[in-house]
C-alpha positions in Angstrom: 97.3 125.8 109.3 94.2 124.0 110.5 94.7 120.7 112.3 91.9 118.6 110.4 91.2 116.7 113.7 89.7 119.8 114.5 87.8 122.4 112.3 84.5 124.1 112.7 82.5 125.5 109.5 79.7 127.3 110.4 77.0 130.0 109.4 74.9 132.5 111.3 74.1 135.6 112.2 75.6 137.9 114.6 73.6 138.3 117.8 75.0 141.8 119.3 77.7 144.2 117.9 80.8 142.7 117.6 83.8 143.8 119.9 87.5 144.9 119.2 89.5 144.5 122.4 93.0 144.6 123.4 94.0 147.4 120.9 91.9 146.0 118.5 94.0 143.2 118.7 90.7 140.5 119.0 87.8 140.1 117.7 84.5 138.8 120.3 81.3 138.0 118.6 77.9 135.8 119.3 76.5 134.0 116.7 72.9 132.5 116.4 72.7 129.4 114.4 69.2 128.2 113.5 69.0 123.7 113.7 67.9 122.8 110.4 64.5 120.8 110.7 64.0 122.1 114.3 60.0 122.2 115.1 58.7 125.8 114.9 57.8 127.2 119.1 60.3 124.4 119.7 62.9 125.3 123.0 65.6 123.7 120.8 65.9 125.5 117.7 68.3 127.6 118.3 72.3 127.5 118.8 74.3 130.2 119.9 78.1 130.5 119.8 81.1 132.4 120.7 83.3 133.6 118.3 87.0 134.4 118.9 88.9 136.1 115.9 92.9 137.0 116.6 93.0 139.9 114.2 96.4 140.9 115.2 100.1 139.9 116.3 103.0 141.8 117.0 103.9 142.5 113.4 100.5 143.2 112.3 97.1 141.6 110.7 97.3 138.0 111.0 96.1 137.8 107.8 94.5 139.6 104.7 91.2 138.4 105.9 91.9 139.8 109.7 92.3 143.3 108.3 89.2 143.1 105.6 87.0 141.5 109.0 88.6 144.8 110.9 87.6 147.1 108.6 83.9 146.0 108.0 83.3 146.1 111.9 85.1 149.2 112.5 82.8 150.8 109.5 79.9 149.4 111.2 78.9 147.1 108.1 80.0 144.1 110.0 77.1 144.0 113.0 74.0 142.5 114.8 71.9 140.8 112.6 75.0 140.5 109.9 74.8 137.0 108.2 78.3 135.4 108.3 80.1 132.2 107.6 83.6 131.0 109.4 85.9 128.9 109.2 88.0 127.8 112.5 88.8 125.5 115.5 86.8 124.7 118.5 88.6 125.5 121.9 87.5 124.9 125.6 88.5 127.3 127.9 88.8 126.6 131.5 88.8 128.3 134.3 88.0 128.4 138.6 84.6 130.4 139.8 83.4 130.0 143.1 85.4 126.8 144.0 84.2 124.8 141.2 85.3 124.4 137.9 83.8 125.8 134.6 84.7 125.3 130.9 83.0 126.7 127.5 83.5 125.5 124.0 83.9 128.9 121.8 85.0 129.1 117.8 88.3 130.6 117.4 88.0 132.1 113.7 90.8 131.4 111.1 88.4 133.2 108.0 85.3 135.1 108.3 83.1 136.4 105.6 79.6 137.1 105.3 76.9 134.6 104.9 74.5 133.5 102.8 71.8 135.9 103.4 73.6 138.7 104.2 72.8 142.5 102.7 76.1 143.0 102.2 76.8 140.5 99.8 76.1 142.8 97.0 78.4 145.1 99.0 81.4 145.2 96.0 83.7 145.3 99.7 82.5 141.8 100.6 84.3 140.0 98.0 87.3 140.8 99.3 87.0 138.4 102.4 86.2 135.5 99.8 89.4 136.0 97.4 91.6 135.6 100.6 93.4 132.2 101.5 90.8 130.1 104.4 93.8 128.5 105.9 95.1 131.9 107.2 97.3 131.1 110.3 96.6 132.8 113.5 99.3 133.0 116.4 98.9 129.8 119.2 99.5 132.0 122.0 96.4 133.4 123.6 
């Protein structure tokens, strides 16, 4: 379950291809999130984010929504330019480059679905990611 100290709700669209890594184990994505209100030819109205989705544990999909996300990108329907929403925790990860220390603030996904404006809402496969429980639980371990 989510802590409610900390959870992220967001919409965007995907900014490259997706990736599945560690035996399609994770899922790596960008998203592009346009500021509301933001002056047009502005430097600042753009957002972009990393997005971190633990698909898989030992004894499977985390969830029923980690195996409908998996299947959309593995069928190539899940992609760049892909509207999506999700629902998730913010975590900074840390580490040691060149002697000094560096940190980043990505998303780590607990539901994904498509967005607003995506094509692939009339998709009849999209509705699947909506009928599935949002407080899906991922594994803590990284």
């Amino acid at each position: 379950m989510i802590d409610p100290k900390n959870i992220i709700n967001i919409s965007g669209g995907i900014i490259a291809d997706p990736e599945l890594i560690a035996d399609g184990k994770i899922m790596k994505a960008r998203i592009g999130v346009d500021y509301a209100g933001s002056e047009k030819d502005s430097d600042n109205n753009s957002g972009y984010f990393d997005v971190v989705f633990y698909l898989k544990d030992k004894d499977g999909f985390t969830s029923k929504n980690a195996s409908f996300v998996n299947t959309q990108i593995s069928s190539g329907k899940m992609k760049k330019g892909t509207s999506v929403s999700v629902v998730g925790r913010l975590l900074q990860e840390r580490w040691k480059q060149d002697g000094s220390g560096r940190s980043k603030v990505v998303i780590v996904a607990e539901h994904m679905t498509y967005g607003p404006y995506s094509k692939s809402n009339s998709d009849s496969s999209s509705s699947s990611a909506t009928s599935d429980n949002s407080q899906a639980a991922i594994p803590s371990s990284f």
